[in-house]
C-alpha positions in Angstrom: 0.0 0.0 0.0 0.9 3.1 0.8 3.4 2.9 3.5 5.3 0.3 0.9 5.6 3.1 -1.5 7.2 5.4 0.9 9.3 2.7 2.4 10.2 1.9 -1.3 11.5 5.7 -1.2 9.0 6.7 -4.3 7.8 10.3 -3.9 4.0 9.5 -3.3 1.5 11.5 -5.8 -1.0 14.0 -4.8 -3.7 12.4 -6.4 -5.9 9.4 -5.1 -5.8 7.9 -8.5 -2.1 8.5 -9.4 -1.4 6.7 -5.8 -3.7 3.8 -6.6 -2.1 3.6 -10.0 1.5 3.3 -8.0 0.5 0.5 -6.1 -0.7 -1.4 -8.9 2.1 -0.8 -10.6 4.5 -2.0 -7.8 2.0 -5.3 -7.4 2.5 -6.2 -11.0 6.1 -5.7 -10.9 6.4 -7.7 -8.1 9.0 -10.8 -8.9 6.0 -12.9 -7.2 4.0 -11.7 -9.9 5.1 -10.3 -13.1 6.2 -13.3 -14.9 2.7 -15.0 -14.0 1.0 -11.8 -15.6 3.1 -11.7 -18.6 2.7 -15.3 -19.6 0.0 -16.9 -20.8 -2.6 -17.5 -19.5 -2.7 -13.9 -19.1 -0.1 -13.4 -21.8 0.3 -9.5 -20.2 -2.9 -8.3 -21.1 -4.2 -8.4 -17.3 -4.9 -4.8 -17.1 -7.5 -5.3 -20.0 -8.9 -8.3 -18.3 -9.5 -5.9 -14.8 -10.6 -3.4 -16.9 -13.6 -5.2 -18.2 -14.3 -6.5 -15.3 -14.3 -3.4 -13.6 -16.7 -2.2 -15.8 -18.9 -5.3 -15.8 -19.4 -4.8 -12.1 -19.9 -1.0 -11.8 -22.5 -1.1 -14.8 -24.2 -4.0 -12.8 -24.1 -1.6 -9.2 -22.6 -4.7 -8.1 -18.9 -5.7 -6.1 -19.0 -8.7 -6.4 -19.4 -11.1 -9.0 -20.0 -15.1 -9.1 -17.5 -17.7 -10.6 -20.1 -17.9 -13.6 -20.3 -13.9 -13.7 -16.5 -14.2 -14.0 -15.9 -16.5 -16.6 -18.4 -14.7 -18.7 -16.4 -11.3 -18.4 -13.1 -13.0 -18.9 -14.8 -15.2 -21.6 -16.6 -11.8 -23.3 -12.8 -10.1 -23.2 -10.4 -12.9 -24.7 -12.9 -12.5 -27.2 -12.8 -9.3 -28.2 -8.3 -9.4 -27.8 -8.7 -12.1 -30.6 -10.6 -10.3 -32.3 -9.0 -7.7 -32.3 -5.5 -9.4 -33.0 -3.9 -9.1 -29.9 -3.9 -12.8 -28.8 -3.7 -15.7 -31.1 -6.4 -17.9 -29.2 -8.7 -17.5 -26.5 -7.6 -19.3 -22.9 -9.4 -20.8 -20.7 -11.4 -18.6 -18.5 -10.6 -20.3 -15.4 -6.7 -20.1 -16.2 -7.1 -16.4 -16.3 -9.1 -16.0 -13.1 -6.6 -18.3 -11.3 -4.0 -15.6 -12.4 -5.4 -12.4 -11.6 -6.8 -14.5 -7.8 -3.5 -15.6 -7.2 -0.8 -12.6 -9.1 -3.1 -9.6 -9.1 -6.2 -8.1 -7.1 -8.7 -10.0 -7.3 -9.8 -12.2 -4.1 -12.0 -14.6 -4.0 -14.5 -13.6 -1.0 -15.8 -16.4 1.3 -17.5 -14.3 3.4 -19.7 -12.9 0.5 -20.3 -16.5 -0.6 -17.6 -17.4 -2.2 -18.0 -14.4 -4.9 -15.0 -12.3 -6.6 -14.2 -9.0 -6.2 -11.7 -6.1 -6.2 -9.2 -6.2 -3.0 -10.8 -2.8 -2.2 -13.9 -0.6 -3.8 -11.6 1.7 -4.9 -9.1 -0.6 -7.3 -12.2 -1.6 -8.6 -13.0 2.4 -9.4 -9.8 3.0 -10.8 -9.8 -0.1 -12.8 -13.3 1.2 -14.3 -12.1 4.3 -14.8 -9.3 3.1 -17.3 -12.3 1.1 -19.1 -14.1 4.5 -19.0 -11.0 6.0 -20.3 -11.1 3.4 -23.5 -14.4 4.5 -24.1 -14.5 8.1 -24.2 -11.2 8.0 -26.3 -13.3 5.9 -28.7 -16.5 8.0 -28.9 -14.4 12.0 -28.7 -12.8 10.4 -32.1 -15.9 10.1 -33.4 -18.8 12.2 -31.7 -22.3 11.4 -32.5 -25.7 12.6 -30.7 -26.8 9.3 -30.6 -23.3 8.0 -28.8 -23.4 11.2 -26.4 -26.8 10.3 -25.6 -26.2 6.4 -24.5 -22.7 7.6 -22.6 -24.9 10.4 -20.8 -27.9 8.1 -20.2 -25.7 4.8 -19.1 -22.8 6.5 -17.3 -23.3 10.4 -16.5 -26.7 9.5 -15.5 -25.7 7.3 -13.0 -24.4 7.6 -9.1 -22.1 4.3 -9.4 -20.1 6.2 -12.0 -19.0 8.9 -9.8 -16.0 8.1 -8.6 -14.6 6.3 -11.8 -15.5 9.4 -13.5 -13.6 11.6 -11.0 -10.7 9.2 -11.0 -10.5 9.7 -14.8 -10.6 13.2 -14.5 -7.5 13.0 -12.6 -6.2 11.5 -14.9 -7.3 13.8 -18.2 -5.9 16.9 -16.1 -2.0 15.7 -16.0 -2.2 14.8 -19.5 -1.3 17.0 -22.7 -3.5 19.2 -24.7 -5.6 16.5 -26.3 -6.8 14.9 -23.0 -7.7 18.4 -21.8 -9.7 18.5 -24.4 -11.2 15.1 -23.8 -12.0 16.0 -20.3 -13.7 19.8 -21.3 -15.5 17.5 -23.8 -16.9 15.2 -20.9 -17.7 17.9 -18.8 -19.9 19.5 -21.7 -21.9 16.2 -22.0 -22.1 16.1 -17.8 -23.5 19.6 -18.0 -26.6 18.5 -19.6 -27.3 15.8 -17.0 -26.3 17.5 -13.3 -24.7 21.2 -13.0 -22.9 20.1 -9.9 -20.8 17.0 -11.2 -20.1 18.8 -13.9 -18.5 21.4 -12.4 -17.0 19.0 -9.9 -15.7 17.4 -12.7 -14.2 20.7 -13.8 -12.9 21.4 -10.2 -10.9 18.1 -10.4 -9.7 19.1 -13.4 -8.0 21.8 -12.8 -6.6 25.4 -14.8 -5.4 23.4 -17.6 -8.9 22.1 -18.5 -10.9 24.9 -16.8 -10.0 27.7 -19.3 -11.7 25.4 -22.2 -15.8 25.5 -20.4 -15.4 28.7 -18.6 -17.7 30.1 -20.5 -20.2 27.7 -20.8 -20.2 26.3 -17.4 -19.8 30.1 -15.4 -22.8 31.0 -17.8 -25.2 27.8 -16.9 -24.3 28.2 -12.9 -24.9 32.3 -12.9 -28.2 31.7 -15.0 -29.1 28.6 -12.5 -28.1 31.1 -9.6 -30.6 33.8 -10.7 -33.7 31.7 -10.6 -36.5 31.9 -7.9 -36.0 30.1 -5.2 -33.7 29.0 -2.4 -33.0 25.6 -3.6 -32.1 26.7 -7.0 -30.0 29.2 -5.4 -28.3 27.0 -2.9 -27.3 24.2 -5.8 -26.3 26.5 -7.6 -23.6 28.2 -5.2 -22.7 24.0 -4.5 -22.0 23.8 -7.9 -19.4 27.2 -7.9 -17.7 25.8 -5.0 -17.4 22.5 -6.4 -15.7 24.2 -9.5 -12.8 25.3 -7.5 -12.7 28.3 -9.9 -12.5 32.0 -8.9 -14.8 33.2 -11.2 -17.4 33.9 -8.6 -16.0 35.9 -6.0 -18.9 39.1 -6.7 -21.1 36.3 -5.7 -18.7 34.0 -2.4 -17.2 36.9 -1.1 -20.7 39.3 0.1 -21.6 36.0 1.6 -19.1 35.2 3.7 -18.6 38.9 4.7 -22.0 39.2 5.4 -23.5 40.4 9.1 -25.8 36.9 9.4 -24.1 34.0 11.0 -25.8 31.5 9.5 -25.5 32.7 5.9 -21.7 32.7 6.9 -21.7 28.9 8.1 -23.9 27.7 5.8 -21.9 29.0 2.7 -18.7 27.6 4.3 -20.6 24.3 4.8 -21.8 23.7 1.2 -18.6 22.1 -0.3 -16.0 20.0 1.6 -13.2 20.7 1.8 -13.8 23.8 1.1 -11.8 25.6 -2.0 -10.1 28.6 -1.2 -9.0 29.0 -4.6 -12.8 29.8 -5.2 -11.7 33.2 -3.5 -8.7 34.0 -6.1 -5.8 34.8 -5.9 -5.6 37.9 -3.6 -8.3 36.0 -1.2 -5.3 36.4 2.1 -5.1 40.6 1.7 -8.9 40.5 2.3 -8.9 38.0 5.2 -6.5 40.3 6.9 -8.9 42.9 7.5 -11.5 40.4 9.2 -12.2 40.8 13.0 -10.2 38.1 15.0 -13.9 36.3 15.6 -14.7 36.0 11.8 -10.6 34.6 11.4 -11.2 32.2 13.8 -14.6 31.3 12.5 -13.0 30.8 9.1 -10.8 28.1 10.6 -13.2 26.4 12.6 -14.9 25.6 9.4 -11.9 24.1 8.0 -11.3 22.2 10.3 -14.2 19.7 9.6 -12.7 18.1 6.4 -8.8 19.4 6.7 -6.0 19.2 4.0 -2.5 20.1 3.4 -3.6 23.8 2.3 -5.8 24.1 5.3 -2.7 22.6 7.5 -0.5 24.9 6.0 -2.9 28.0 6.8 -3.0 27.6 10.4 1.0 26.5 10.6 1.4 30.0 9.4 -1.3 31.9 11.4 -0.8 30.4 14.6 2.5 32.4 14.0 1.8 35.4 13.0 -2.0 36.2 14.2 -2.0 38.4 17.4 -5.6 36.9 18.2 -5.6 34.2 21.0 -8.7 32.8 19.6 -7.4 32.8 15.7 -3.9 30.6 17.5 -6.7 28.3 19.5 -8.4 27.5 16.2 -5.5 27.1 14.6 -4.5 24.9 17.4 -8.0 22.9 16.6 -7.1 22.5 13.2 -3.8 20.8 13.2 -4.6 18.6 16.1 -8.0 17.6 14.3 -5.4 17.1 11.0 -3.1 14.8 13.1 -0.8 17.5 11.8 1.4 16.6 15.0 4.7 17.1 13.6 3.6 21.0 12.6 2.6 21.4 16.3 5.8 19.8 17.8 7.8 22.6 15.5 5.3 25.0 16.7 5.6 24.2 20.2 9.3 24.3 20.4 9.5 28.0 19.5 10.3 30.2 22.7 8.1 32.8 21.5 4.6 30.1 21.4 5.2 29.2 25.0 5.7 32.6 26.2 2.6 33.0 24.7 0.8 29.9 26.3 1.9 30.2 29.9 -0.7 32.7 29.4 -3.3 29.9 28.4 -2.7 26.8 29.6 -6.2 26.3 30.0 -7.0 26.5 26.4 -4.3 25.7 24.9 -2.8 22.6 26.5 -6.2 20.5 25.4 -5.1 21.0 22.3 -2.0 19.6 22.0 -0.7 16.0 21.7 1.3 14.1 24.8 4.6 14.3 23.0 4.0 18.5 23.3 2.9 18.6 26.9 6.4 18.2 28.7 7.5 22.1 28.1 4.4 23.1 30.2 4.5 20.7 33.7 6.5 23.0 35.8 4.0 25.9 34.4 1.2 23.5 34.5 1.7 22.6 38.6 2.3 26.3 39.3 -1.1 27.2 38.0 -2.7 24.5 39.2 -2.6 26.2 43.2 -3.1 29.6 41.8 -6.5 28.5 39.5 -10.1 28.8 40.9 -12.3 27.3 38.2 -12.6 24.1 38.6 -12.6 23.0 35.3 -9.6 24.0 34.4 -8.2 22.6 37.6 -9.6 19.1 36.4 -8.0 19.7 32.7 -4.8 20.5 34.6 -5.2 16.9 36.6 -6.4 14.9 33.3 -3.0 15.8 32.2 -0.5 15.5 34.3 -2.4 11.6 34.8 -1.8 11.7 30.9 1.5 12.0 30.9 2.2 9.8 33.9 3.9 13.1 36.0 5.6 11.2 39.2 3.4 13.9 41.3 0.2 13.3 39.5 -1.9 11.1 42.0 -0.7 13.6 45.0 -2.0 16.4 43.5 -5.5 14.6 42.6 -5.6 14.0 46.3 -5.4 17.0 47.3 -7.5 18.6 44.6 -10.4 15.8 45.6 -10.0 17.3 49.2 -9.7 21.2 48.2 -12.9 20.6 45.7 -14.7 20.1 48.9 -13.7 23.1 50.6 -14.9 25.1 48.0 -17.8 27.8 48.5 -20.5 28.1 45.8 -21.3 24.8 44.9 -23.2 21.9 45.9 -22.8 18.4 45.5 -25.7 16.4 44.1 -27.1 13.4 41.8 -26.5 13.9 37.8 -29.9 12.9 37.7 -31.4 15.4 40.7 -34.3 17.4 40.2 -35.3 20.5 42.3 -38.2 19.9 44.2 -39.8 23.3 43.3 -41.8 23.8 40.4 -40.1 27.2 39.5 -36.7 26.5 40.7 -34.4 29.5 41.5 -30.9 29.1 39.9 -28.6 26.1 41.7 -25.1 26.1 42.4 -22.9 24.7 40.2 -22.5 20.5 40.5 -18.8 19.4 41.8 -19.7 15.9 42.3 -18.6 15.1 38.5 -15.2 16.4 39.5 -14.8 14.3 42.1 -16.2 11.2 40.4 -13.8 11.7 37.3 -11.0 11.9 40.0 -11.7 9.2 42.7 -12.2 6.7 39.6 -8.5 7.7 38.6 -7.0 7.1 42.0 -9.2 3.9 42.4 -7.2 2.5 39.5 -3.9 2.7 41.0 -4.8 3.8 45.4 -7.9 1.3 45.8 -7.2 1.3 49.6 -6.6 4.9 49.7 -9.8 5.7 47.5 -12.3 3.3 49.5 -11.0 4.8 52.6 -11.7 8.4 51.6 -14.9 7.9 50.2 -16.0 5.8 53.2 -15.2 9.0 55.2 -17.4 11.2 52.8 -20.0 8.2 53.3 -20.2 8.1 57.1 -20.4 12.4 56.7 -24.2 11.9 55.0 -22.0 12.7 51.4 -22.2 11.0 47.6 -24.9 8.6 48.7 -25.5 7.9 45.0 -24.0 6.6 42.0 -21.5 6.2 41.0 -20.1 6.5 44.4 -22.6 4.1 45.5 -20.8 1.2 43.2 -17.5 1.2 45.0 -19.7 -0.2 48.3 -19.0 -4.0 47.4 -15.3 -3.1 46.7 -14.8 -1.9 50.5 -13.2 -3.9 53.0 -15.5 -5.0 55.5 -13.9 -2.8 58.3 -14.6 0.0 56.1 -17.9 -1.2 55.2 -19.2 -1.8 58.2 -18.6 1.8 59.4 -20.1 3.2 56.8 -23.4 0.6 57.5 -23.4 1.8 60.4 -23.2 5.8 59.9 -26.0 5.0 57.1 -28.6 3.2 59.8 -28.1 5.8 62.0 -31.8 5.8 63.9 -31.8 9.6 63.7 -32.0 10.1 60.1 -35.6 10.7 58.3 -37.2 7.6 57.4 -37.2 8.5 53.6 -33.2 8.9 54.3 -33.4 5.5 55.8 -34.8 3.7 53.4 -32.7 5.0 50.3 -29.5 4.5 51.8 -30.5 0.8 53.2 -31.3 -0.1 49.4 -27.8 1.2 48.4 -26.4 -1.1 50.8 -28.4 -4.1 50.1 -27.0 -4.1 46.7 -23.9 -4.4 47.7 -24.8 -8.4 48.7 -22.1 -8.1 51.3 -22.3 -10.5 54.3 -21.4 -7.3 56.5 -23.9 -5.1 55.2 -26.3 -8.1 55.8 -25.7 -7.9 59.3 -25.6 -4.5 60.0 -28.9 -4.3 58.5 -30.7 -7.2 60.5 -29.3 -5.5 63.4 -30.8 -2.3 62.8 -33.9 -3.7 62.0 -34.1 -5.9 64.9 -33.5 -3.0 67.1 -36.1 -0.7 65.2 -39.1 0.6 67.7 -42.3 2.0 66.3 -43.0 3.9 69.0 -39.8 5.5 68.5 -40.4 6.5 65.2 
């Protein structure tokens, strides 16, 4: 696959097609393989076999074909090779499936009852596309309405084409002159069946082949544009984007600039990734003068569907933007990218971490574990001097992340300082005020110290059943999930908290919840404790 290309030390294309076409090429010179293909039964005319086959399954909407399926195709394409003068005889059909099963890639497919198909979808897209390319070579040398029609009608017309029909597109565009012109030919006859392929087509295409239906296409997408109607509208504007081509800028540019949020995010939203080129050339100079909100807007949205531009972008901007919130974005971006070795680079210049000692909140989130050592000592120091709590739990999460010799100490003492705190209240995910009109309530810490004792319990059981039994036997965190460490208590400790729980003073309604929590438990002490209680229990004194 890929990774053997690079280990290989071949420089890997930038194209899906042109990588696929790499690997294929490296299978098929393989020493395991080559001579196989070259001989007879294939007699080197394997690529013509896939081909065929390629295009017997995608015409079908199919992946998979039977043994008979097979031998037909193969059968069907000997033929024509003999026909044509390429081979002196046709072989055996099962001779040739045996060679492309066992030297190519084709699999045979148990788990699809023993059917055939491609090793993966997309060899079988990329094999259909070079059958595609036969046949539009074919019918460009010789164009005829009724031919158009029957290509438009079987292949254009079709979803199961798509992708073939964009791989050969990548292909036309790093051609010469004459397969530009065989791809602005193709996107002509696209435009008659769907506007938006077509000019997606023409995005994949490129400059080279974009200058040749400019005219036509820019025309048929402004005149779609103008019609009544939102949804003509909206396709419309998909289809600019999905040209790639700046040619629309009077129409992108007031949208993206405009006042209304949601015309803003739902014009970034309507083609992924989305095509800065549609902005032109100049598109940065005018970015520049946005607000550091509507910058970091800008690369929020591309960070849903992220590539090397969009990487590239934020590498630079998280340099040289001023805005906290355009670097956090940027931040976003790269990590979302798995851009990691950008944000190592980024992270070892002095200048970012003077900046994000001022941040660590935000910005150390963001950043993968291999980044995080710079910011510990910073880290621990803010960690006494924070009051919000979640940051102080963010603080915690990573110095547990990155297995800091001091990070289970520190949790301790948090879990204890959380409780000190004024201004919030500890109480059931699940509670619900009692008051039909409730007034505002404090925040809920309990979370905190869930996410924490469930970290020390991992690696301090004793230390964490002990401290919670203490909270216990205090009336506190009589729910879940603190109620769930009960049956991982030692009995001493359980026992104790048994008997704070059954204390005879407590409201019956108190009572009765907390016994229930115990019972499920099923632990021989809390068996006995409760017997006891009950045993003792006095009406009258109730």
């Amino acid at each position: 696959g890929v990774i053997d290309l690079a280990r290989a030390g071949d420089s890997l294309p930038i194209t899906r097609s042109e990588i696929l076409k790499k690997i294929i090429e490296q299978t098929e010179r393989s020493p395991d393989h080559a001579t196989a293909l070259n001989n007879p039964p294939c007699a080197g005319f394997h690529r013509q076999y896939l081909n065929h086959l390629a295009g017997v399954m995608t015409q079908a909407g199919t992946v998979t074909l039977s043994l008979d399926g097979l031998h037909a195709a193969v059968a069907k394409c000997s033929m024509t090779l003999k026909n044509d003068g390429h081979i002196p005889s046709v072989p055996q059909s099962s001779a040739v499936v045996d060679a492309l099963v066992n030297h190519h890639l084709l699999v045979l497919s148990p788990s699809l009852g023993n059917e055939y198909r491609f090793i993966h979808q997309q060899f079988q897209e990329w094999f259909a596309a070079e059958w595609l390319y036969e046949r539009v070579t074919v019918l460009t040398q010789s164009e005829t309405p009724d031919g158009i029609f029957a290509f438009q009608s079987e292949i254009l017309n079709h979803n199961r084409w798509q992708q073939p029909l964009l791989f050969l597109l990548e292909r036309l565009a790093t051609g010469a002159d004459a397969q530009h012109q065989m791809a602005a030919k193709l996107i002509r006859w696209a435009m008659f069946v769907d506007l938006i392929f077509a000019a997606q087509l023409a995005g994949i295409s490129g400059t080279g082949v974009w200058h040749l239906v400019r005219d036509e296409l820019s025309a048929a997408l402004r005149q779609w544009y103008n019609k009544k109607g939102n949804h003509h509208r909206y396709s419309a504007l998909t289809a600019m984007f999905a040209s790639g081509a700046p040619d629309f800028q009077d129409i992108i540019w007031p949208l993206l600039e405009s006042d209304d949020q949601n015309c803003r995010l739902e014009t970034y939203r309507m083609w992924r990734p989305f095509p800065l080129t549609s902005l032109g050339l100049d598109w940065r100079m005018r970015f520049e003068k946005w607000d550091a909100p509507r910058k970091a807007e800008f690369i929020r949205e591309m960070s849903w569907q992220s590539n090397q531009e969009f990487v590239g972008l934020a590498g630079e901007l998280i340099k040289t933007d001023a805005s906290p919130d355009v670097k956090l974005a940027c931040l976003d971006l790269l990590k979302d990218a798995g851009a990691y070795e950008t944000v190592v680079e980024i992270v070892d210049d002095p200048a970012f971490r003077e900046w994000a000692n001022g941040f660590l909140g935000h910005v150390l989130p963001r950043l993968p574990k291999q980044c995080l050592g710079h910011f510990i000592p910073q880290l621990k120091l803010a960690l006494g001097n924070t009051q919000e709590l979640n940051t102080r739990r963010v603080f915690i999460g990573i110095l547990r992340a990155v297995d800091d010799p001091e990070w289970m100490s520190l949790t301790k003492t948090e879990m204890n300082r959380v409780l000190a705190v004024s201004g919030v209240s500890f109480r059931p995910n699940n509670h619900l005020p009692l008051s039909p009109t409730p007034k505002a309530e404090m925040p809920n810490a309990a979370p905190y110290i869930a996410e924490h004792l469930e970290a020390i319990y991992k690696e301090a059981p004793d230390w964490a059943a002990d401290w919670l039994a203490n909270q216990l036997t205090q009336g506190q965190f009589w729910w879940e999930p603190f109620s769930n460490y009960l049956n991982k208590m030692p009995d001493v400790l359980l026992e104790k908290v048994a008997a704070a729980a059954l204390d005879i003073k407590l409201d019956v309604n108190t009572l009765q919840k907390r016994a229930v929590l115990l019972a499920g438990s099923n632990m021989p002490v809390v068996a006995k404790a409760l017997l006891k209680e009950y045993l003792a229990f006095s009406p009258a004194e109730n």
